[in-house]
C-alpha positions as CSV (number, residue, x, y, z in Angstrom):
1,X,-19.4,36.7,50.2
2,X,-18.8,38.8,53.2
3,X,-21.1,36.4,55.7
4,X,-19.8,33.6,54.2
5,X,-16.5,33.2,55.3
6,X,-17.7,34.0,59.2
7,X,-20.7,31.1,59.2
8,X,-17.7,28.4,58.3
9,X,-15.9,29.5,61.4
10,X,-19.0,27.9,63.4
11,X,-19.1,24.8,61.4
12,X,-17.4,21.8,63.8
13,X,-14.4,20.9,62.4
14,X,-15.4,17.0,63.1
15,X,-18.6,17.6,61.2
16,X,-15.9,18.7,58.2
17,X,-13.6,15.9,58.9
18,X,-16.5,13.3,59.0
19,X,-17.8,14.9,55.4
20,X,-14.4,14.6,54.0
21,X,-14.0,11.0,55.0
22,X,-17.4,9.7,54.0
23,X,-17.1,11.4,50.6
24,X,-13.4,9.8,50.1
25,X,-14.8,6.0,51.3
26,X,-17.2,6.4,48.8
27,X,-15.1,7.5,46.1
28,X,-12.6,4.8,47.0
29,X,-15.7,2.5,47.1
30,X,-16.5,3.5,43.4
31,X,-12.8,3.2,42.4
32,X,-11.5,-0.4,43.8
33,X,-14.7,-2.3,45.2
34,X,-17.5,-1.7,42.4
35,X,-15.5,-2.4,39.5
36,X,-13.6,-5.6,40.7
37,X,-15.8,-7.6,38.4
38,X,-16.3,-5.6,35.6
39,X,-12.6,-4.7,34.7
40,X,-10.1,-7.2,33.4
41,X,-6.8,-8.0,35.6
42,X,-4.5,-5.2,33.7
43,X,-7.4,-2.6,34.2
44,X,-7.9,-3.2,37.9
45,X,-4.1,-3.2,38.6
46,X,-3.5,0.0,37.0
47,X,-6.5,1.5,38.8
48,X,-5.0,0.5,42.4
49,X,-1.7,2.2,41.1
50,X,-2.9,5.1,40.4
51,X,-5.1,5.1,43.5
52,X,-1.7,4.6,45.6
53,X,0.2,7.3,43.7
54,X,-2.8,9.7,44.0
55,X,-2.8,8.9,47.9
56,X,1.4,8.2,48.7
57,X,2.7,10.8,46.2
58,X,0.6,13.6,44.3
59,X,-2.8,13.6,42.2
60,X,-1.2,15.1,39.0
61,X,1.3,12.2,39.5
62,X,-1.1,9.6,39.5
63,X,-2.7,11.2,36.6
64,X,0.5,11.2,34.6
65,X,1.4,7.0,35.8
66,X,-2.1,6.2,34.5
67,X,-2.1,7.7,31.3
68,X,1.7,5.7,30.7
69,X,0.1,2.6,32.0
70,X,-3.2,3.0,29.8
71,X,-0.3,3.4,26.9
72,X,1.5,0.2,27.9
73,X,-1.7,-2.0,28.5
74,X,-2.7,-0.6,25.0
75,X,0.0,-1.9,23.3
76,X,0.5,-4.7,24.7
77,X,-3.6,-6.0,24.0
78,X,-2.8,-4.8,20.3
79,X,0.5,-7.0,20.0
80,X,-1.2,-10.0,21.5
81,X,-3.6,-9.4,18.1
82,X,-2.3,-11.3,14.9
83,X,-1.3,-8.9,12.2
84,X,-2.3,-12.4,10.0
85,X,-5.0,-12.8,8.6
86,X,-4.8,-15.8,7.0
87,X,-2.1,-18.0,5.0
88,X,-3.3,-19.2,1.4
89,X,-1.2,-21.6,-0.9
90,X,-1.1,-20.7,-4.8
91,X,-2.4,-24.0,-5.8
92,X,-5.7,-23.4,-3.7
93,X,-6.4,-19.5,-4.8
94,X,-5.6,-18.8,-8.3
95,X,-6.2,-15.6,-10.4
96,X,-9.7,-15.2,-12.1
97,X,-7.2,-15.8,-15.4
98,X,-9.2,-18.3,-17.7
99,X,-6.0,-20.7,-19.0
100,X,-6.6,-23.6,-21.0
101,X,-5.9,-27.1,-19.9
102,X,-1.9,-27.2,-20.2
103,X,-1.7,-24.2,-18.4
104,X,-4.3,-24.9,-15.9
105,X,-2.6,-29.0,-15.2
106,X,0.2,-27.1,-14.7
107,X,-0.1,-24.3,-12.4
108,X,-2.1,-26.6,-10.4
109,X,1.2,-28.6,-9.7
110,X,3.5,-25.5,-9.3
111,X,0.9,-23.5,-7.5
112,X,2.7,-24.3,-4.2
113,X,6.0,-22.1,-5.2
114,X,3.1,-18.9,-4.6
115,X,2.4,-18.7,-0.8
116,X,0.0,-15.6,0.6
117,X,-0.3,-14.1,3.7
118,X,-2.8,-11.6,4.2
119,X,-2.1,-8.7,6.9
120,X,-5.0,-6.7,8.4
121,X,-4.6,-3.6,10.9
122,X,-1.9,-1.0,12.0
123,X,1.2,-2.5,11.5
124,X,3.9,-1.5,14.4
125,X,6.8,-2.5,16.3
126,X,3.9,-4.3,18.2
127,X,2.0,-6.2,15.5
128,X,4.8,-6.5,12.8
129,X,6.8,-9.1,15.0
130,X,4.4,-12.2,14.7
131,X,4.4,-11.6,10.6
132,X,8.4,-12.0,10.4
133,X,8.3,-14.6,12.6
134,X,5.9,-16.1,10.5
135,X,8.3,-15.5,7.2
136,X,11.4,-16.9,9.1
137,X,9.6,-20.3,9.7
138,X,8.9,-20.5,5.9
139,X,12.0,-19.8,5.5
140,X,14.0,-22.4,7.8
141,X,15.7,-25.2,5.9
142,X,13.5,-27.9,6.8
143,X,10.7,-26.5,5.8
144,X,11.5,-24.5,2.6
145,X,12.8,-28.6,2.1
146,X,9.6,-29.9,2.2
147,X,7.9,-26.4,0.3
148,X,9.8,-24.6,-1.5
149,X,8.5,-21.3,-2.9
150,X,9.5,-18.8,-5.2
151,X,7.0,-16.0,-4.5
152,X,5.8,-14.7,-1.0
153,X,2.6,-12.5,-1.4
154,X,1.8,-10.0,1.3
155,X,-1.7,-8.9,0.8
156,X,-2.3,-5.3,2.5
157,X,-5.4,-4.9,1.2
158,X,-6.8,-4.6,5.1
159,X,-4.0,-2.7,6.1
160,X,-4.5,0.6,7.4
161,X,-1.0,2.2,8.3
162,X,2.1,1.2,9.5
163,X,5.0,2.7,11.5
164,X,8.7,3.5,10.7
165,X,9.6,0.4,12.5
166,X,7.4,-2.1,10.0
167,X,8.8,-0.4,7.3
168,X,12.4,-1.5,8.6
169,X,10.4,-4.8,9.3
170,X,10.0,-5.4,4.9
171,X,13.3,-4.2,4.6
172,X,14.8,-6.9,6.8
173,X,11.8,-9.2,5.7
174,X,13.3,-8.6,1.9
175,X,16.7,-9.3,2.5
176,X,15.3,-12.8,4.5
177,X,13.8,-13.5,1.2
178,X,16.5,-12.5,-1.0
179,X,19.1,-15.2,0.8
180,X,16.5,-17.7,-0.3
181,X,15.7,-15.9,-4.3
182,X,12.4,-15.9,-3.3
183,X,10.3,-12.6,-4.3
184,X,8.4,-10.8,-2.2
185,X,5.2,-9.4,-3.9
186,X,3.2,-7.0,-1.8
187,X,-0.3,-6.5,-3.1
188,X,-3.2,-4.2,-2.6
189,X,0.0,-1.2,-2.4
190,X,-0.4,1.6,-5.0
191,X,2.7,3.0,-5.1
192,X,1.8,6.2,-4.8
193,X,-0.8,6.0,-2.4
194,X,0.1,6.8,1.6
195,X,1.3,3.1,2.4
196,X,3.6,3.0,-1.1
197,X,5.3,5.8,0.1
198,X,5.9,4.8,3.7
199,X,7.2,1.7,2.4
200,X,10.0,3.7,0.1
201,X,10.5,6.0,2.7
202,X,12.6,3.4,4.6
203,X,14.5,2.1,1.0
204,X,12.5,-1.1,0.6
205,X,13.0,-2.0,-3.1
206,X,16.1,0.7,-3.7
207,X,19.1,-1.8,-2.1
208,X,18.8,-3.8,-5.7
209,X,16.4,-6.5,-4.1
210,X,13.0,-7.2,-6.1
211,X,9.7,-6.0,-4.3
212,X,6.8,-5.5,-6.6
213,X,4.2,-3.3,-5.7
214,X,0.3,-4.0,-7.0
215,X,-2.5,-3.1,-6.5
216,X,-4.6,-6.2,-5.6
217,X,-4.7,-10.0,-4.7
218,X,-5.7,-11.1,-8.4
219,X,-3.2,-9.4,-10.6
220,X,-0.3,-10.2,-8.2
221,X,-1.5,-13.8,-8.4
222,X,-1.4,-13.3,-12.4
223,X,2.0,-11.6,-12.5
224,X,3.2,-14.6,-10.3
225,X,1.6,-17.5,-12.3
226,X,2.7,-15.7,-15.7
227,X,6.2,-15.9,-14.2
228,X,5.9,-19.7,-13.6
229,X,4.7,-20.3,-16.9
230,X,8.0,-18.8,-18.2
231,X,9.0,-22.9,-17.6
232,X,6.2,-24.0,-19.9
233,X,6.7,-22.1,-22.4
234,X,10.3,-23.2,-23.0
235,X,9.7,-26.2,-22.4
236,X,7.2,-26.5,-25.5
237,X,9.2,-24.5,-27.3
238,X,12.1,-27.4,-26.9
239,X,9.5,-29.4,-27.6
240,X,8.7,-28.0,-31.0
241,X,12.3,-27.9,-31.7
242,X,13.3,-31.3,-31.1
243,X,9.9,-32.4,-33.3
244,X,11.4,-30.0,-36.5
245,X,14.9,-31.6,-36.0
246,X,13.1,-35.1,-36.0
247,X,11.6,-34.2,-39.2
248,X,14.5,-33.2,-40.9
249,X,16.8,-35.9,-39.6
250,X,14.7,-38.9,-39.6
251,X,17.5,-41.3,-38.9
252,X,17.5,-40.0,-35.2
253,X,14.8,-41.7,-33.5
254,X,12.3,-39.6,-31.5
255,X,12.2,-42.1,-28.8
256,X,16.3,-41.3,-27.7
257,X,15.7,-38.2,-27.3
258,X,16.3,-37.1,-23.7
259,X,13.6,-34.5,-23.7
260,X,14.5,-31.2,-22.2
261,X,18.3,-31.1,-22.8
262,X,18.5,-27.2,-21.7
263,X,16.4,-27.9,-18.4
264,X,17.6,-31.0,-17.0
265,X,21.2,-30.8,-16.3
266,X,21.3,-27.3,-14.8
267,X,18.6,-28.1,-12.5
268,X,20.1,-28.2,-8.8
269,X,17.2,-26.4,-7.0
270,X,14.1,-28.0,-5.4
271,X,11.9,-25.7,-7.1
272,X,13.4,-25.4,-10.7
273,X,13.2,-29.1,-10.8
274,X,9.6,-29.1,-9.7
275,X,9.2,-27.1,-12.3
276,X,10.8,-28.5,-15.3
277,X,8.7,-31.7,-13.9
278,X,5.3,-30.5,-13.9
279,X,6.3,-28.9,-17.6
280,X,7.2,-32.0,-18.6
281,X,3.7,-33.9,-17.1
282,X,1.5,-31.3,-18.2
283,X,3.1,-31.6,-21.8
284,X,3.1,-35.0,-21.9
285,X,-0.2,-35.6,-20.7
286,X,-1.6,-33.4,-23.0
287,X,0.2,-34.6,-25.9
288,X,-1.5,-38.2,-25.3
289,X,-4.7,-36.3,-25.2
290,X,-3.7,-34.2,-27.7
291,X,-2.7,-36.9,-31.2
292,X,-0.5,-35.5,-33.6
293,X,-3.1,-35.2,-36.3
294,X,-4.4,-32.7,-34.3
295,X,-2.0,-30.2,-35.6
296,X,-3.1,-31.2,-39.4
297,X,-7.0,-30.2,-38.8
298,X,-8.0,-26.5,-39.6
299,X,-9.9,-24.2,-37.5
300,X,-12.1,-24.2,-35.5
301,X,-11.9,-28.0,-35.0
302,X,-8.3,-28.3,-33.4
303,X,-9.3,-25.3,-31.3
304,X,-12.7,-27.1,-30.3
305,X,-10.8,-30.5,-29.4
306,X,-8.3,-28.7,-27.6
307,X,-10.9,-26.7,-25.4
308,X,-13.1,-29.6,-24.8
309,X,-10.1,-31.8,-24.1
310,X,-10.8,-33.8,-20.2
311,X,-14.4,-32.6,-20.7
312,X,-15.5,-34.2,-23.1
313,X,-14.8,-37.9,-24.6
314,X,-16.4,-37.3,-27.6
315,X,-13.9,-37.8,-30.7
316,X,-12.9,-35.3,-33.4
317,X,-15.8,-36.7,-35.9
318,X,-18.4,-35.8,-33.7
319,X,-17.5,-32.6,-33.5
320,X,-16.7,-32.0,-37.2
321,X,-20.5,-31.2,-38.3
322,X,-20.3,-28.4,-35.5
323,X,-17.4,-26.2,-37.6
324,X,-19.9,-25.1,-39.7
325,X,-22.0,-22.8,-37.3
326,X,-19.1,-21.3,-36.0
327,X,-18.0,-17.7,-37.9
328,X,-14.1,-16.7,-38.0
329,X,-14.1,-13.3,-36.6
330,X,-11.0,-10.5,-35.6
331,X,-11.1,-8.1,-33.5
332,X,-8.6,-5.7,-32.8
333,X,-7.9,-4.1,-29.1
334,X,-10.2,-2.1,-27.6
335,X,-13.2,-3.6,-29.1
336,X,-16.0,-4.1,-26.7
337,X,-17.8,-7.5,-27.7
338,X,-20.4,-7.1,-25.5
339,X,-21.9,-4.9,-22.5
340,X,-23.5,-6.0,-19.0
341,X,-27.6,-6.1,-19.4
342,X,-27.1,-6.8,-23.0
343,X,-29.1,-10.1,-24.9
344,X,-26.4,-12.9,-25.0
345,X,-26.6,-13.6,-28.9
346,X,-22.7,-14.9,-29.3
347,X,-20.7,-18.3,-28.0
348,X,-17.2,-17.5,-28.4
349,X,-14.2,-19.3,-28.7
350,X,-11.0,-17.9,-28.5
351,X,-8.0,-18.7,-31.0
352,X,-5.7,-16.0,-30.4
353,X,-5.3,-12.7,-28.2
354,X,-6.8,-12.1,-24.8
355,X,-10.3,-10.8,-24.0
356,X,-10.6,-8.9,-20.4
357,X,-14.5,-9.7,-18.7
358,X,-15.1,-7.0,-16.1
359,X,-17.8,-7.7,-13.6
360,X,-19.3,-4.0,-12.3
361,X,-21.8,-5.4,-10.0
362,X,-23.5,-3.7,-6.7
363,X,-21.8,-6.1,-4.4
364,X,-18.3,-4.7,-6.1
365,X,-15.7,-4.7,-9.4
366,X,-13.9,-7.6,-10.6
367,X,-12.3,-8.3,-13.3
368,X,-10.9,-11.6,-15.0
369,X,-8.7,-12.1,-18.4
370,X,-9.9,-14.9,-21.6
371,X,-6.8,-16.5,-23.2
372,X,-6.4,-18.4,-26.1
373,X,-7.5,-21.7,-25.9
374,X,-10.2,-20.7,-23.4
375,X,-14.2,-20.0,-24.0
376,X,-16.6,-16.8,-23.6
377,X,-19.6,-16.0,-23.0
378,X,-21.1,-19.6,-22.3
379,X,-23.4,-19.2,-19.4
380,X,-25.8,-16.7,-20.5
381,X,-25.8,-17.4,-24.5
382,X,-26.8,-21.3,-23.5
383,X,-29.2,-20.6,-20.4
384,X,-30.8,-17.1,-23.1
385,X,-30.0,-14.5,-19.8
386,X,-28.2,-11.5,-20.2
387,X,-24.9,-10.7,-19.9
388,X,-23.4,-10.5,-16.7
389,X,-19.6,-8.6,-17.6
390,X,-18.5,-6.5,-20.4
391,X,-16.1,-8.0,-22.4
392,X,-13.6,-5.7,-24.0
393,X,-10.4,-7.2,-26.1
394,X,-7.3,-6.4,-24.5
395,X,-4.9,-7.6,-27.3
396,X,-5.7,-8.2,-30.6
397,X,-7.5,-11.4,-31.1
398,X,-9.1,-13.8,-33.6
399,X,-12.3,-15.3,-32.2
400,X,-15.0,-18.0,-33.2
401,X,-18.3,-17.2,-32.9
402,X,-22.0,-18.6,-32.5
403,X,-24.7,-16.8,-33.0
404,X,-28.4,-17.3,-31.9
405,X,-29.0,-18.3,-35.7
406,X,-26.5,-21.1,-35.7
407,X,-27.2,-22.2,-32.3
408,X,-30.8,-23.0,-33.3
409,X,-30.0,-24.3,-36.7
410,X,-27.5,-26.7,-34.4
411,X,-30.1,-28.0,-32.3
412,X,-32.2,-28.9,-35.1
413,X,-30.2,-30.5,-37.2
414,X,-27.5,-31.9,-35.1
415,X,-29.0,-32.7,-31.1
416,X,-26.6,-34.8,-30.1
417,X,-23.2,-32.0,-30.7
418,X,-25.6,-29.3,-29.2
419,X,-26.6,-31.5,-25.9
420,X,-22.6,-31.9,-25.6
421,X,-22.3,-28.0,-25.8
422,X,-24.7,-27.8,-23.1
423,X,-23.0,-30.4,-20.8
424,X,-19.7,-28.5,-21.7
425,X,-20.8,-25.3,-21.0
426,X,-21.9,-26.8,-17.3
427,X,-18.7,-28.0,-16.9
428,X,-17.2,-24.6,-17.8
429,X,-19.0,-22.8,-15.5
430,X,-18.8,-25.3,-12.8
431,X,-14.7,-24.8,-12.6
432,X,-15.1,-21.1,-13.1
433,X,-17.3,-20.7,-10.3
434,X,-15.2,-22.5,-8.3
435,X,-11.7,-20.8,-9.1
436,X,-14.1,-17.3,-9.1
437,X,-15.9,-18.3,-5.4
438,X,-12.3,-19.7,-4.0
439,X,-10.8,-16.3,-4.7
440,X,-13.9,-14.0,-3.7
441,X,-14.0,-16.0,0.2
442,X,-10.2,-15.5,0.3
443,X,-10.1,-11.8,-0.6
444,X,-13.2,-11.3,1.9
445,X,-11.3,-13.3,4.6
């Protein structure tokens, strides 16, 4: 350390100089020539900035203008990234709910009044710009002409975190909705979890506008469709009416009647009439389905004609011999029919009350709701595998059953009903799959 400072005094200053230069080109060389070709446009700009800030100003300066410009180029790639990540119509992905035909006919036509968009990422000032402008072109008057919707589901099952400004984003998102009395239904929110309460951090929900809050794609899509079926319930419930006032007053011919007196004249909206339309064409085509003797036949054959309605063209004398291997059985809520891994032994048929099938498998949960009117159980009690879903009753329900007993008994002594059950059953499962497989790919997209 003492030597050391005298031996530099004989080194040539030039020799110094040329060190300092070479060492510089190269580091220049390494900073602007090499990476020309590997970095993108934005990248190689902001190196040559900071290079001439570095050299024209001060090196902690140019450290400090390429860290702002590393922030900027960041944001500004993640803006450029859709926060969408995909748009679904309700009349192409339905909930797992099993409905029977009325209910089905109809939500197919109505399905359109549920639209989903599902978001993906951090949502920011950056990101959450591309989804309202998405909303606002749903929303324009020549397009809400030509669809009109009712309920807008955000799905945010992908969503990660968002930012003070994308909560003000749903707030004004909301009130766009709101002008329109559409609902916004955000879904795959618990409202307690981290994103619930950023969303009711920023009042979303509190200024007396509807925003429901659940916790996945499917029982949004329920809540929604069980809200459309409000329609076709009243409207069979006129229905009814008008056939009891018939009854009694028999001098009034069914044939004036103008139908659905407390639907029609009120109607001045797009979507109520659509509606009150597709009420009125599922009803109809499923009361010339559906004859009025029907309603005069005990159980379980109107329940069998009115499950294997469209599926079957076979009449209500075939299927007469069948009512005796079927057993009349209630069950109250809570029950659990059967477990996943068990023997199939039972064909059910449901008359009243709903049954929930949950499907615990490897690959993940999922769950799907039985109504009345609807079948259980099919698939693996007529292809003798196990059960795939535990079945538990959800509200109290009266069931009809088929055992293994009866179902051999059936085949022996009448082939012909229990190669129609067979077909049946294919047909079942065929649509199930279907409405099962079109939500799966749209929750994994």
């Amino acid at each position: 350390m003492v030597i050391g400072p005298s031996l530099i005094g004989f080194i040539p200053v030039m020799m110094v100089g040329t060190l300092i230069y070479d060492l510089g080109f190269e580091l220049l060389l390494e900073a602007l020539w090499l990476p020309r070709k590997k970095l993108k446009l934005a990248e190689y700009l902001t190196v040559v900035v900071i290079v001439l800030v570095m050299g024209i100003h001060d090196f902690v300066v140019g450290i400090g203008v390429g860290i702002l410009l590393a922030f900027v180029s960041l944001i500004l790639q993640t803006s450029r990234v859709s926060a969408i990540r995909g748009n679904y119509s309700g009349d192409i992905v339905t909930s797992t709910v099993r409905r029977n035909p009325s209910q089905h006919h109809y939500l197919h036509e109505v399905g359109k009044q549920i639209y989903i968009v599902k978001l993906t990422g951090y949502l920011f000032f950056g990101t959450i710009v591309s989804v309202e402008e998405k909303i606002r072109g749903l929303l324009e008057d020549s397009t809400f002409a030509k669809q009109p919707i009712k309920f807008l589901i955000l799905d945010m099952w992908h969503v990660t975190g968002l930012d003070y400004s994308a909560g003000e984003a749903f707030n004004t998102i909301s009130r766009l909705l709101d002008n329109k009395d559409v609902i916004l239904v955000l879904s795959g929110v618990d409202a307690e979890s981290q994103l619930g309460r950023n969303l009711r951090a920023v009042g979303l929900g509190s200024d007396g506008i509807e925003v429901l809050m659940l916790p996945n794609l499917n029982s949004a899509l329920e809540s929604c469709e069980n809200e459309l079926l409000k329609t076709l319930y009243a409207r069979q419930e006129e229905l009814n009416s008008l056939k009891r006032i018939s009854a009694q007053n028999l001098d009034v011919p069914a044939a004036k009647t103008s139908g659905l007196s407390s639907f029609d004249p009120p109607f001045n909206s797009p979507r109520r009439n659509h509606l009150a339309e597709a009420a009125r064409d599922a009803l109809s085509s499923l009361e010339v389905q559906r004859p009025t003797k029907w309603q005069g036949f005990k159980e379980p054959l109107r329940l069998m004609l009115q499950i294997f309605q469209g599926l079957s063209d076979k009449n209500e004398d075939f299927w007469f011999p069948a009512t005796t291997y079927f057993t009349r059985r209630e069950f109250p809520a809570g029950t659990v029919l059967f477990r996943r891994g068990e023997q199939a032994n039972g064909f059910y048929m449901v008359e009243r009350g709903i049954v929930r099938a949950e499907y615990d498998l490897p690959q993940g949960w999922l769950c799907e709701s039985i109504v009345a009117g609807t079948t259980l159980g099919e698939l693996p009690f007529f292809s003798d595998t196990d059960r795939t879903a535990t079945a538990v009753v959800e509200r109290d329900c009266v069931v009809w059953l088929m055992d293994r007993d009866n179902w051999a008994k059936i085949q022996k002594q009448e082939p012909d009903v229990g190669r129609e059950l067979l077909r049946i059953s294919l047909k079942l499962t065929s649509e199930r799959m279907t409405a099962i497989t079109s939500y799966i790919l749209t929750t994994a997209g």
